[in-house]
Structure formats: structure tokens, C-alpha cells
C-alpha positions as CSV (number, residue, x, y, z in Angstrom):
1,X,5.4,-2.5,28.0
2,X,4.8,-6.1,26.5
3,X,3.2,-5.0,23.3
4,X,1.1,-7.5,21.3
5,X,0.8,-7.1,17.5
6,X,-1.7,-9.0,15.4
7,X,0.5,-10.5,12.4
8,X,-2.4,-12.9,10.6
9,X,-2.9,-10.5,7.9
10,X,0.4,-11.3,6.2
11,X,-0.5,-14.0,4.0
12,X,-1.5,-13.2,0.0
13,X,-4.9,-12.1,0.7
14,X,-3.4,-9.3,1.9
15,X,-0.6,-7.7,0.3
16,X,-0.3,-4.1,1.6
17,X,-1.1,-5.0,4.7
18,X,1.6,-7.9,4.6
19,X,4.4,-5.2,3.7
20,X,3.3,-2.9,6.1
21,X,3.2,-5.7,9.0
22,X,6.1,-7.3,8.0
23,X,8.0,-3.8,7.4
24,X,6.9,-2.0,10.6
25,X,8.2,-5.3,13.0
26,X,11.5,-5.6,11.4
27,X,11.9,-1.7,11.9
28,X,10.9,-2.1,15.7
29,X,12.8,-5.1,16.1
30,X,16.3,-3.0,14.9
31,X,15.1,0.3,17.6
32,X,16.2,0.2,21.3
33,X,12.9,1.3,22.7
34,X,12.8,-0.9,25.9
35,X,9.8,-2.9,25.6
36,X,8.7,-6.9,24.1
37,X,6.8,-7.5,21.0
38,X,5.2,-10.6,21.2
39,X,4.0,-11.2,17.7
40,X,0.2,-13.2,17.3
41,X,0.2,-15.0,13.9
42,X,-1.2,-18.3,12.3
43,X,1.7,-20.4,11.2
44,X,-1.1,-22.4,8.9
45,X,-1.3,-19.2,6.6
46,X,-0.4,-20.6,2.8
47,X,2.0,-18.8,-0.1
48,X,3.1,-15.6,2.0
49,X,4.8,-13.4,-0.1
50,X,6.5,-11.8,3.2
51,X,7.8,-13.0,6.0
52,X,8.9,-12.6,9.7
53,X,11.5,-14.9,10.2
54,X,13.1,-14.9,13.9
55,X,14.1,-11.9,15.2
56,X,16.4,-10.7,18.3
57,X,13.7,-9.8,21.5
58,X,10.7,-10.0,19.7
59,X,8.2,-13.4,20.7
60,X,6.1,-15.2,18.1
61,X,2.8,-17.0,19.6
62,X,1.0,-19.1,17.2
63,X,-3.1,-18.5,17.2
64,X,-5.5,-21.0,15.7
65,X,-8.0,-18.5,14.1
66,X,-7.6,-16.5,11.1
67,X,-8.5,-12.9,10.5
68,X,-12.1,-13.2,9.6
69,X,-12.6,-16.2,12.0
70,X,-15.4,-15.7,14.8
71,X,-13.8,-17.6,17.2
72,X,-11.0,-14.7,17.3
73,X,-13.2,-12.8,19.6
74,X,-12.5,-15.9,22.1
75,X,-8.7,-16.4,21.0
76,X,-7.5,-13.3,21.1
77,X,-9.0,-11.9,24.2
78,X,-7.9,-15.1,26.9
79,X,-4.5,-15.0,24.7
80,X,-4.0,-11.0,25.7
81,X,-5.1,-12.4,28.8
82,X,-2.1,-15.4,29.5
83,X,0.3,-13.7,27.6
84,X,-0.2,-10.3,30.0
85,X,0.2,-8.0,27.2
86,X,0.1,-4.0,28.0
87,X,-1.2,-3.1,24.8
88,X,-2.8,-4.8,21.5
89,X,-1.9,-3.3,18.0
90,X,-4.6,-4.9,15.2
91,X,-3.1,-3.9,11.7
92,X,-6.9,-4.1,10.1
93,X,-10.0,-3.3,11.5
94,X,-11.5,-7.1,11.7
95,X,-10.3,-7.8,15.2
96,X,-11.4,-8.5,18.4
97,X,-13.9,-6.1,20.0
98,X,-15.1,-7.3,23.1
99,X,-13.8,-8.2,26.7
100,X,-10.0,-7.0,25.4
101,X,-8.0,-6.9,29.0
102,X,-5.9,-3.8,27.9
103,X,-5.9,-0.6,25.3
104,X,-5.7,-1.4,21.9
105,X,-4.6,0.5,18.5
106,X,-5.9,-0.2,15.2
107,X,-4.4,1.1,11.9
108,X,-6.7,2.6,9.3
109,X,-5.5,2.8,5.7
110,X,-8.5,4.5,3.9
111,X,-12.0,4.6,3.6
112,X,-12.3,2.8,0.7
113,X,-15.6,1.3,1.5
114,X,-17.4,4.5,2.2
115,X,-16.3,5.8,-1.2
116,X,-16.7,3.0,-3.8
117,X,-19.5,0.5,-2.0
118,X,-19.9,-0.6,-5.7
119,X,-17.2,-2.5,-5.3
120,X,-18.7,-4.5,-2.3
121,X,-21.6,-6.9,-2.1
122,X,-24.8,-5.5,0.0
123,X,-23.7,-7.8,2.6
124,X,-20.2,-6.8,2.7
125,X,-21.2,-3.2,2.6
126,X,-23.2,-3.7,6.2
127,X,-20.3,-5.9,7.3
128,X,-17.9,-3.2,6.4
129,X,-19.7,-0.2,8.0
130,X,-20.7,-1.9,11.2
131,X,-17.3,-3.5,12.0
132,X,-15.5,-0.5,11.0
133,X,-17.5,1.2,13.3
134,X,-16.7,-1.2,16.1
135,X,-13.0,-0.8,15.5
136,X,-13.5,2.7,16.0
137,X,-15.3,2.6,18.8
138,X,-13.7,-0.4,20.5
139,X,-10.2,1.4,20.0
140,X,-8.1,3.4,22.6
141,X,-5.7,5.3,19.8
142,X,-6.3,5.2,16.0
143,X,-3.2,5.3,13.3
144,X,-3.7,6.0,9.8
145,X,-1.3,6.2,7.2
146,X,-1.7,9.6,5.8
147,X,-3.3,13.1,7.0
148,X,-5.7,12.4,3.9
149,X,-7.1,9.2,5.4
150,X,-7.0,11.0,9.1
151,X,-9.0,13.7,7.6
152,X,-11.8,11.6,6.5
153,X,-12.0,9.4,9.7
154,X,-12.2,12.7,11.1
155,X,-14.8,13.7,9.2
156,X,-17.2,10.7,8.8
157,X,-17.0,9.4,12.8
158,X,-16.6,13.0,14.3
159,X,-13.8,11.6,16.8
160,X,-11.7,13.7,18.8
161,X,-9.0,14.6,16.9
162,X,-5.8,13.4,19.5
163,X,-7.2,9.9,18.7
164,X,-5.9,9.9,15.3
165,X,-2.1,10.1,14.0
166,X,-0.5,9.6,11.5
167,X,2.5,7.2,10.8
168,X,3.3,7.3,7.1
169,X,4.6,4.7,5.2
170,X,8.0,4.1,3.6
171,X,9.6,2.7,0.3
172,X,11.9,-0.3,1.8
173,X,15.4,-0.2,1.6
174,X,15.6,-2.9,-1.5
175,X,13.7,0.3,-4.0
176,X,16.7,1.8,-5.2
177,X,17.9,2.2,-9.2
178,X,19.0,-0.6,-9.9
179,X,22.3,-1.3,-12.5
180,X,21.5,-1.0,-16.6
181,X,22.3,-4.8,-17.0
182,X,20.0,-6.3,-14.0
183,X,17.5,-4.0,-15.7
184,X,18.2,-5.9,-19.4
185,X,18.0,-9.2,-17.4
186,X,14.4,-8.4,-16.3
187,X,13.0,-7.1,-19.4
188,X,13.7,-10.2,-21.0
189,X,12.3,-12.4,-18.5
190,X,9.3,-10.2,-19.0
191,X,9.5,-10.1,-22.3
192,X,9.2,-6.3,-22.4
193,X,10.5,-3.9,-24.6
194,X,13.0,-1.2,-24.1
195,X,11.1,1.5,-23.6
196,X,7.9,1.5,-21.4
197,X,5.4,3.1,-18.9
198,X,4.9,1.0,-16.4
199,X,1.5,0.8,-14.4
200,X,2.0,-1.5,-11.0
201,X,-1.2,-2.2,-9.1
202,X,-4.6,-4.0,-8.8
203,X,-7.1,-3.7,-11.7
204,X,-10.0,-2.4,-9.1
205,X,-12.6,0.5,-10.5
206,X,-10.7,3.1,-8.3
207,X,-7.3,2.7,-10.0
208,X,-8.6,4.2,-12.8
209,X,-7.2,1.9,-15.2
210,X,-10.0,2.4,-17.7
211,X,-9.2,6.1,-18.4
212,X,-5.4,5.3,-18.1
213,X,-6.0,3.2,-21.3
214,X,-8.1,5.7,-23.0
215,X,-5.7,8.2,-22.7
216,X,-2.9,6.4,-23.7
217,X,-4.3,5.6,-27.0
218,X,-4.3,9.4,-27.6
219,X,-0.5,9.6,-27.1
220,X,1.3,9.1,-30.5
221,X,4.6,7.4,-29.3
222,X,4.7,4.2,-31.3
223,X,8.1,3.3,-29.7
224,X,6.8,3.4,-26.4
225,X,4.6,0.3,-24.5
226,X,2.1,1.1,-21.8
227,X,2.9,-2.2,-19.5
228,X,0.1,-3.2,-16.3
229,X,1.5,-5.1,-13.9
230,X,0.5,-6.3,-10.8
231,X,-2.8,-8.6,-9.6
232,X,-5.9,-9.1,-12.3
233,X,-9.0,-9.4,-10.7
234,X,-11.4,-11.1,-12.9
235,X,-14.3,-9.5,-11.3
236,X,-13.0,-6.3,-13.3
237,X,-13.2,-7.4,-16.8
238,X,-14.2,-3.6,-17.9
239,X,-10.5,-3.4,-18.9
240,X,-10.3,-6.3,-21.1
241,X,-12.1,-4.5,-24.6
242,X,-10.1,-1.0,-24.5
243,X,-7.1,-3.1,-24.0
244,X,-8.0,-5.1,-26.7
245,X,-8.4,-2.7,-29.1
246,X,-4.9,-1.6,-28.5
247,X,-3.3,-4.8,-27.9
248,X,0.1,-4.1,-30.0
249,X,0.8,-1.2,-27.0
250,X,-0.1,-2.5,-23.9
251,X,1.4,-5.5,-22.0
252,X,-0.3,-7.2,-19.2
253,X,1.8,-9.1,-16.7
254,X,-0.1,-9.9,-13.7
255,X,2.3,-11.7,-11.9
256,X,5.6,-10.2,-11.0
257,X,8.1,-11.5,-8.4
258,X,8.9,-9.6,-5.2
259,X,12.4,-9.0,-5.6
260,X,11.9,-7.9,-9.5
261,X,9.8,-4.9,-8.6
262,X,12.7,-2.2,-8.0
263,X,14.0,-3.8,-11.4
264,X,11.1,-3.4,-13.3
265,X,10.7,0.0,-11.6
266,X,14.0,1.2,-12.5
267,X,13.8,-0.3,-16.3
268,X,10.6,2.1,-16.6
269,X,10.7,5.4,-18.8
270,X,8.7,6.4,-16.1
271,X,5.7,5.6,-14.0
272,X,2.2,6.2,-14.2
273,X,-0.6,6.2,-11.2
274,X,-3.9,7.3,-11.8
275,X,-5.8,6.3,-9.0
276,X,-8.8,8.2,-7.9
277,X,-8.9,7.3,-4.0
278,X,-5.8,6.1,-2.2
279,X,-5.0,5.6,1.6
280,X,-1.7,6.3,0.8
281,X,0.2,5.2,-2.5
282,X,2.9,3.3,-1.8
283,X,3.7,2.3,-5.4
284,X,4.4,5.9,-6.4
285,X,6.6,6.6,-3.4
286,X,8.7,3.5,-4.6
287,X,8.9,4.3,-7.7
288,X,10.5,7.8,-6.9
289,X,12.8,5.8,-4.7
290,X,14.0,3.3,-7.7
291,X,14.9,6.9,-10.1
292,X,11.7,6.4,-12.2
293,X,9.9,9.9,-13.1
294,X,6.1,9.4,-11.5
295,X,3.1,10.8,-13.4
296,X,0.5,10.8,-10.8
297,X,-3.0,11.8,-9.4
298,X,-3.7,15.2,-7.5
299,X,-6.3,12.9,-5.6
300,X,-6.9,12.2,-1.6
301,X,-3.3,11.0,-0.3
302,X,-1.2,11.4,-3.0
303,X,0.1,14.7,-3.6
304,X,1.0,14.3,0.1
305,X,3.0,11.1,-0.8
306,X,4.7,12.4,-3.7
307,X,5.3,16.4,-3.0
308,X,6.3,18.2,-6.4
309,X,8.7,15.3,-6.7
310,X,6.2,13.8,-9.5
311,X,3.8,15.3,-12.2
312,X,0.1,15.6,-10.9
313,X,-3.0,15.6,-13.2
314,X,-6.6,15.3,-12.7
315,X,-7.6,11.7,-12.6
316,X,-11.0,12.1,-14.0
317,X,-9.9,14.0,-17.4
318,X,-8.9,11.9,-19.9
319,X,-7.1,14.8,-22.1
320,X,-5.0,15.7,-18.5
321,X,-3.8,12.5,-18.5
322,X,-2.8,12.3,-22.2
323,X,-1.3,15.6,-22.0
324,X,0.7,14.5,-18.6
325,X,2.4,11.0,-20.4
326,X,3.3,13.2,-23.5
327,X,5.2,16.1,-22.1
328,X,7.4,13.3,-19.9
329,X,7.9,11.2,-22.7
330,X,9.1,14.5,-25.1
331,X,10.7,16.0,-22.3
332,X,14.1,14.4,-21.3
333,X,14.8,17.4,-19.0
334,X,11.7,16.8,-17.4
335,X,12.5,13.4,-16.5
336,X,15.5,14.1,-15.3
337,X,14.6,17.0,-12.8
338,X,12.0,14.7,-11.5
339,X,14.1,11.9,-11.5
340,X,16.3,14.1,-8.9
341,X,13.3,15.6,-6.9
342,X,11.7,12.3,-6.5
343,X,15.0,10.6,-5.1
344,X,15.4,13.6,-2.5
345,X,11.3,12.7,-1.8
346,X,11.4,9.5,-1.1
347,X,14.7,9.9,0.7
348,X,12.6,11.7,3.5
349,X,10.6,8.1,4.2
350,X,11.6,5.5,6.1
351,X,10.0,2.2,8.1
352,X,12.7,3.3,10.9
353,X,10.9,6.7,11.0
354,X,7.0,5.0,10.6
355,X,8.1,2.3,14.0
356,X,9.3,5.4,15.7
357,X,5.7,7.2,15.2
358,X,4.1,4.2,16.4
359,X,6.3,3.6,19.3
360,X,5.0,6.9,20.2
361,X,1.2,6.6,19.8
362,X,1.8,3.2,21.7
363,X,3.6,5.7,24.7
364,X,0.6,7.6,25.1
């Protein structure tokens, strides 16, 4: 088959969706599977934190709209067209719809929109359910990237359930401990203290961030720093007061550099993840890959993600949560047990595995 997959969703805008674009083509382009990937992108996209340099057997075709562009639904259809692809892979469910010449997939990574339209304009909550929709509809196969997120497709657009599978994700190969002094190198770059929990992720409502910092001023380990990393979305200033009111424990670094996230993983005491909703959960996943006990939520994907290679508490109760950094933080053995399980976890992930899945919903 000539394959087509839709790679304009790599630039900053859309960082998950970057790594898992970028990750699931270089894993394809390393499997003898028989057929051409001709890669769709827009070489105009600015500051892309990943990227697909050239690759052995796979084709890159420059497009001229972007991902939200109307003029896609032109592009990409006479493109499909010319280029006489088999089949048409959109990573994200703003795509073309109409007048597509051959099948299509479209991965799904959550529901995020059904379950926290707070966090959505009125418009982009009516955007959001009817173009979902249409990638539902509009789609031959469906992926999603846990049996958590498969469930609630499921469940909300009554589909036929050998529409949906499931490809998991996978901690790349870089996430791996990483050597005591490369660790000392990056905490002073950071200009972070020995001895931390480290946080890595947006700042958005269903991260949970605001009882993350309420429990943490309930855990009497003055030694210890509670550090958030990751992007800070102004439109989430909740955060800023309880933060400020414990200032002298928590560290805020909202930018952190690509190839220092298995260091600052692996420099962690251990990891903390207290989101409420997640397609998947990648950071967790990495973090077990990188040696770093996880403290985590027993919420939609994660548990799945994770296994009993992590500690799981109830997202919603503050004392849980408390109770959950305390006993790893008192308990070396603890650490180390799950320092062991998570390793053997995330050992049983891979991106070669996840293109192998969806060679196979491509196949059928």
C-alpha cells in the first residue's frame, strides 16, 4: 500500500501529538513491512521541538495549509488524489472529511472535551463536538491510545466495537537513568536542589495541580522541594496564590529543554502525577522508564499505563495525596521496589511495538 500520514501537527502547538507523530514514523521507517509512507507536512511550521529529518523509503510532500486551515478540505483531498495513496492516517481529528478518494484512520487520544468543556470557549465547545463527530463518522478505522479512551468512544458514539483499537504509546529510547554527574550538571542549570519531587506537565484544570499543591503543604519534609515543570498557561492563574503562599518549597520551571527531560527525571526523588482525566499518560510511563518511583492517579488511563509499577491514589482527596508523597519520601524500600517494578513496566512499551499495531489496523 502507499500510505499517507498527515505530519502538520508537529510544530509547538502541539506537543504530544508532535512526539507521537514524529515517534510512530521513525518506528515504521526502521520495520520491513512492504509498503511507502509518503509523509504530508507544512515545511512553513515555526520552532518544532521534533523533527522528521530524511528517512530511508519514506516520501515527504510539502502542503500549503495548516491543520486548522479550511482550504485543507481542498488540499488534501486532490493531493490523496495525485499522489494515489491507498490509505490516509490523520493523527488529530481536524482533518479532511469530505470527497477523501480512499479509507482513512484517525487517532483519538481522549475525550477531553466531553469531560472538562470549562476549559473551552462556547464556540470551541460546538466546534469540538461537531468535528469530532465528523472524524468519527467520516473515518473507516479509529485508533486510540489506551482501552480507557476506547471505552469512552465506545461509550459516547455507540460505534461498533472492531472500529476501535488500541496502539499504546511508548517512553522513547533516550528515557533511561541517566549517570549521577549528568544529573548534578542539570540541577544546577535548573537551579534545583538536591532533593525534589518533580511534577512535568501543563498547568490545565484537569492536571490537578491545585490539590497537588494543597497536599503538599501538608507533608512536613522541609528538605524536600515540590518542582513544576513543564508549559504555564496563563489562562490558569488559579495556581499562582497557593503557590505563593508556599513559595520557599515549590519551584516553577516552565521551560525545560528536550534532551534534559530523562535528566531531570532521573535527578527526581521521585515523580508525582495527579491528573484527573488522561488519554494516556505518557509522562508517568517515562518517568518509570528514567528509574524515578511514580506516585500517580487511579483515574481513566492511568493505572493501565503504569500497572502496580507506581503508587496510585485518589486524585480528588487531598489527604490521599498527602499520605501517598509521605510514605515514598519515608520509605527508601519503597522507592526502591518501585524503582525496579517501574523499570520492568515500562520495559514492556515500545514505539516499535505501537508502529507494529498500526501497521495492523492499516492491514485491515
Amino acid at each position: 500500500m502507499r500510505i499517507g500520514i498527515d505530519a502538520r501537527c508537529i510544530g509547538d502547538h502541539f506537543p504530544g501529538i508532535g512526539r507521537y507523530i514524529t515517534s510512530l514514523i521513525h518506528a515504521m521507517a526502521q520495520l520491513e513491512h512492504g509498503h511507502e509512507l509518503v509523509i504530508l507536512h507544512n515545511p512553513l511550521t515555526p520552532a518544532m521541538r521534533y523533527q522528521l529529518a530524511a528517512l530511508p523509503g519514506v516520501m515527504f510532500v510539502p502542503l500549503r495549509s495548516g491543520p486548522f486551515a479550511p482550504q485543507q478540505q481542498i488540499e488534501i483531498p486532490w493531493r490523496i488524489r495525485q499522489l494515489g495513496l491507498d490509505l490516509f492516517h490523520a493523527p488529530y481529528f481536524i482533518r479532511p472529511y469530505l470527497n477523501l478518494p480512499c479509507p482513512s484512520v484517525t487517532t483519538i487520544y481522549d475525550l477531553l472535551g466531553h469531560y472538562f468543556p470549562q476549559q473551552l470557549t462556547w464556540r470551541g465547545r460546538l466546534l469540538y463536538r461537531v468535528l469530532l463527530g465528523l472524524a468519527i463518522r467520516r473515518s473507516t478505522r479509529l485508533i486510540c491510545i489506551s482501552e480507557a479512551t476506547r471505552h469512552d468512544l465506545l461509550h459516547h458514539y455507540r460505534l461498533a466495537p472492531e472500529r476501535v483499537a488500541v496502539t499504546p504509546l511508548a517512553a522513547g529510547p533516550h528515557f533511561c537513568p541517566q549517570p549521577e554527574d549528568v544529573c548534578a550538571q542539570v540541577r544546577q542549570r535548573y537551579n534545583l536542589p538536591d532533593q525534589y519531587l518533580l511534577y512535568l506537565g501543563s498547568n490545565k484544570p484537569h492536571k490537578n495541580l491545585e490539590r497537588l499543591v494543597q497536599a503538599w503543604a501538608r507533608v512536613q519534609h522541609p528538605a524536600y522541594t515540590l518542582v513544576l515543570a513543564g508549559h504555564d498557561d496563563r489562562q490558569h492563574t488559579e495556581l499562582d496564590r497557593l503557590i505563593a503562599a508556599q513559595s520557599s518549597r515549590i519551584r516553577r520551571i516552565p521551560n525545560v529543554a528536550e534532551a534534559d527531560l530523562p535528566v531531570l527525571y532521573s535527578a527526581a526523588t521521585c515523580f508525582v502525577f495527579l491528573s484527573t482525566y488522561e488519554g494516556f499518560g505518557l509522562p508517568p510511563l517515562e518517568a518509570l522508564a528514567c528509574g524515578t518511583p511514580v506516585l500517580c492517579s487511579e483515574s481513566s488511563s492511568l493505572p493501565e499505563v503504569v500497572g502496580d509499577a507506581a503508587r496510585l491514589v485518589n486524585p480528588w482527596d487531598v489527604d490521599a495525596i498527602a499520605q501517598g508523597m509521605a510514605d515514598l519520601l519515608d520509605q527508601p524500600a519503597m522507592r526502591e521496589e518501585l524503582r525496579q517494578r517501574g523499570l520492568a513496566r515500562a520495559a514492556q512499551f515500545s514505539w516499535r511495538r505501537t508502529a507494529q499495531q498500526t501497521l495492523a489496523v492499516y492491514a485491515t
